[in-house]
C-alpha positions, -999 to +999 in steps of 0.1 A: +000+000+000+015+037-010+009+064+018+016+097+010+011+132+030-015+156+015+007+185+022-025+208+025-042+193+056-011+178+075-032+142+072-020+112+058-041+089+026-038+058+020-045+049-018-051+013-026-026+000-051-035-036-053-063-063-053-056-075-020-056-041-003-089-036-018-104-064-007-092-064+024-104-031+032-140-034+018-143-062+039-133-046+072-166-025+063-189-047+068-206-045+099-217-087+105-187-106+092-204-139+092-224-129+065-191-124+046-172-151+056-169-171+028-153-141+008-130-129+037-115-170+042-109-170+001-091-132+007-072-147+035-062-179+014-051-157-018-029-137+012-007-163+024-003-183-010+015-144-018+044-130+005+050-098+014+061-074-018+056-095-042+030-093-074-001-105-074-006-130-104-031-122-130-056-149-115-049-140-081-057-099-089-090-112-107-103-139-081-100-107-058-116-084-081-144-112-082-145-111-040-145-073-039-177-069-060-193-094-041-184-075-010-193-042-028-227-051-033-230-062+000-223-030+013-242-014-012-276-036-003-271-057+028-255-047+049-277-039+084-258-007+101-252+012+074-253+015+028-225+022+007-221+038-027-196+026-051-180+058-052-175+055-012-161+022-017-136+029-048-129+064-038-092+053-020-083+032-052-051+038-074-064+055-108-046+020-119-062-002-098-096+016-103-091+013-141-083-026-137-113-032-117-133-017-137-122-035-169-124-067-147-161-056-140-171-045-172-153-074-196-142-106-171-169-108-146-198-112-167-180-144-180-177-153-144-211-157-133-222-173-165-196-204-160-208-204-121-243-211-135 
């Protein structure tokens, strides 16, 4: 993760850079973690097949890309404390990363759910 120092307010960002941050994160938003389980044990699992520093592989950045928009749109409609926008969510990604999730969204995912069905 990349933290910089807005130099205007004194307070440090942190900006997303990779799959696994993002997932991570959206997950620690969710206010009943059992109902998220499932996606935060497959986050864990594609964590400590990875070490420290190192690249994410192509299949590993997508199978996370697949967890956080299931988390996303758990936020966004089920979760019971409080509702998300996708903005809210997104809004601490890389311009990269944002721009590869959204590809992944637009083009991959699609694909996805029709060979899960």
């Amino acid at each position: 993760m990349v933290v910089f120092k807005n130099l205007m307010s004194g307070r440090q960002s942190e900006i997303m850079t990779n799959a696994l941050d993002l997932a991570k994160t959206a997950a620690g938003f969710a206010s009943n973690q059992a109902a998220i389980e499932p996606l935060i044990a497959e986050t864990k699992q594609i964590s400590n097949q990875s070490y420290f520093g190192s690249q994410l592989s192509p299949s590993d950045e997508q199978a996370l890309f697949n967890i956080y928009l299931q988390i996303e749109k758990y936020l966004m409609t089920a979760d019971p404390i409080r509702t998300f926008n996708k903005e809210e969510l997104r809004n601490k990604a890389s311009v990269g990363l944002r721009a590869r999730l959204e590809d992944y969204e637009q083009h991959l995912a699609p694909l996805t759910k029709q060979l899960a069905t």
